[in-house]
C-alpha positions in Angstrom: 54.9 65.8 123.6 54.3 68.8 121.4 55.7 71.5 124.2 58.6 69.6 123.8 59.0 69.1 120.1 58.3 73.4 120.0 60.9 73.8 122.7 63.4 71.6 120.8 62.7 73.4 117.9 63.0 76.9 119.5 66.2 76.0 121.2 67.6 75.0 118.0 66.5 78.2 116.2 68.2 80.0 119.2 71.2 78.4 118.6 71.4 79.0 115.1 70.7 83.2 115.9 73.1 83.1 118.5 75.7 81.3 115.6 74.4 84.0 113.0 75.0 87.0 114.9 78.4 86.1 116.6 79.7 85.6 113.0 78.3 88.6 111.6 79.9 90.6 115.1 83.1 89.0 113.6 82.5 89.9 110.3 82.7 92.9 111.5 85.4 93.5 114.0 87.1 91.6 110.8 86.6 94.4 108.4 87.4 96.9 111.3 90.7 96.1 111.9 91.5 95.8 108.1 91.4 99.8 107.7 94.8 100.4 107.0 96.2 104.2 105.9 99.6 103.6 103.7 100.9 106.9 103.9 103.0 108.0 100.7 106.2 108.3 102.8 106.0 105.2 104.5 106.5 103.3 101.0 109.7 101.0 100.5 111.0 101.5 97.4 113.1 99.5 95.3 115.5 100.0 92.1 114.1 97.4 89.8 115.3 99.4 85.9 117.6 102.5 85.9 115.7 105.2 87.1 112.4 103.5 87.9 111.6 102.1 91.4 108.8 99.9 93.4 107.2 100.0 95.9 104.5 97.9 97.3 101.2 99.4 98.3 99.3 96.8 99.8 98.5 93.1 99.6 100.6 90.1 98.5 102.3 90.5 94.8 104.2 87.1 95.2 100.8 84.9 95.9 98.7 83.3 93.3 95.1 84.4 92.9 95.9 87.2 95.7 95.3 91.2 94.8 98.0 93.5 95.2 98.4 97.2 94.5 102.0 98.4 93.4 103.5 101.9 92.6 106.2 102.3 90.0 107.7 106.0 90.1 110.1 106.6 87.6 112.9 109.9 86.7 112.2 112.0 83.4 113.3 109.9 80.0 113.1 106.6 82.1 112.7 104.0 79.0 111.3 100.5 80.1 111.9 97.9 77.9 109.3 95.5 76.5 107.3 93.1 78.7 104.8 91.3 79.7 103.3 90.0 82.9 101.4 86.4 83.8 98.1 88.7 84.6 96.5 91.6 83.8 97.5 94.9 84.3 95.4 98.1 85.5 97.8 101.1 85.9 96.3 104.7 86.9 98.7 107.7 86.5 98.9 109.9 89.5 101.9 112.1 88.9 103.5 113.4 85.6 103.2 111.9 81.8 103.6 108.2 81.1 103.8 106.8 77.8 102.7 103.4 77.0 103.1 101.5 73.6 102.5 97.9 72.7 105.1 95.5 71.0 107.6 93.1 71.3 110.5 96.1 71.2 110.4 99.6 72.2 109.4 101.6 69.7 108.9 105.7 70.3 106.3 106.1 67.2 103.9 103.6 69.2 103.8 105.6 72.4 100.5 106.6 73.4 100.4 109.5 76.0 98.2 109.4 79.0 98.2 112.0 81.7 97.3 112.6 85.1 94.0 110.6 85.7 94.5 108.8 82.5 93.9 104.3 83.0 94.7 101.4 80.9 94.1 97.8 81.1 97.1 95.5 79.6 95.8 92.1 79.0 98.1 89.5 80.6 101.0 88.3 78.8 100.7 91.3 75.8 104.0 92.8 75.3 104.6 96.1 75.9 106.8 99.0 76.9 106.9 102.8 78.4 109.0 106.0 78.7 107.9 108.7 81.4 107.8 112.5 80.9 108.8 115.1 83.4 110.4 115.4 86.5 109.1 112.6 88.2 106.4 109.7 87.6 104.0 107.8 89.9 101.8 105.3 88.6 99.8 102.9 90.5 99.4 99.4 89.2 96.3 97.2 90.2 96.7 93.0 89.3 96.7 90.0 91.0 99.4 88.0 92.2 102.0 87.1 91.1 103.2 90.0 89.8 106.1 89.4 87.7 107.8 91.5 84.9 109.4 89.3 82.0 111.3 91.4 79.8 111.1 90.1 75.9 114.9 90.9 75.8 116.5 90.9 79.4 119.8 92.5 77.5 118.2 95.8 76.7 117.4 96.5 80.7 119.9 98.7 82.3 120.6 97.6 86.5 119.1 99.4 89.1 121.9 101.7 89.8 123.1 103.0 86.2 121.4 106.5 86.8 120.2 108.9 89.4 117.2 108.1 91.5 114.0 109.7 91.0 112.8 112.5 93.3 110.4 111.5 95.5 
């Protein structure tokens, strides 16, 4: 009676090891096949202001609770209105000068000047607004889903087209 309760017992905890390492084996092929390279000039961009464009970077920007990484690049002078988004923010500058002040209209003596390198956290829903430097811009924007811009005045945005792409 007791060989049989310990053989029960092993074959259970067999079982369970045999469960354990087939999902850690998937765990792993999992994170395997997630490696993805996004190569700069495989981006899609889009107008979304005169003279700034987006492109998507990876994961889902239209899904709730869902991380998404964007890049905004923009042409020298580009002015972006005030905003705000539903979530946080996290934007890194990789490319030229990008000014960033906060307020419910753009105002030029509240720009604050970060560089190359240079990171800020906007809070979700805090107004704010920006103007880039040089010839060109690329910023990359970290948040969770969904991403949304809504501009405190939608008059003050120019259209997409209105002036010349940026250089890529």
């Amino acid at each position: 009676m007791r060989k049989t309760v310990v053989r029960k017992y092993l074959a259970v905890f067999v079982a369970i090891a045999a469960l354990a390492m087939a999902a850690s084996s998937q765990e792993k092929k999992e994170s395997t096949e997630a490696h993805k390279i996004v190569r700069f000039g495989d981006l899609k961009w889009t107008p979304i202001i005169k003279g700034c464009d987006l492109a998507l970077v990876a994961g889902d920007m239209n899904t709730e609770a869902t991380p998404c990484v964007l890049r905004i690049r923009c042409a020298d002078g580009s002015k972006i209105p005030a905003h705000w988004h539903p979530t946080d923010e996290n934007v890194t500058v990789l490319k030229g000068t990008f000014l960033v002040g906060m307020g419910e209209s753009f105002d030029e003596s509240k720009l604050q000047t970060m560089n190359v390198g240079n990171f800020v956290t906007v809070p979700k829903e805090m107004r704010h607004f920006a103007m880039t430097k040089g010839e060109t811009i690329v910023q990359q924007v970290h948040a969770m889903g969904p991403f949304k811009v809504n501009w405190v005045n939608p008059s003050e945005v120019d259209p997409p087209g209105a002036a010349a792409k940026p250089k890529s």
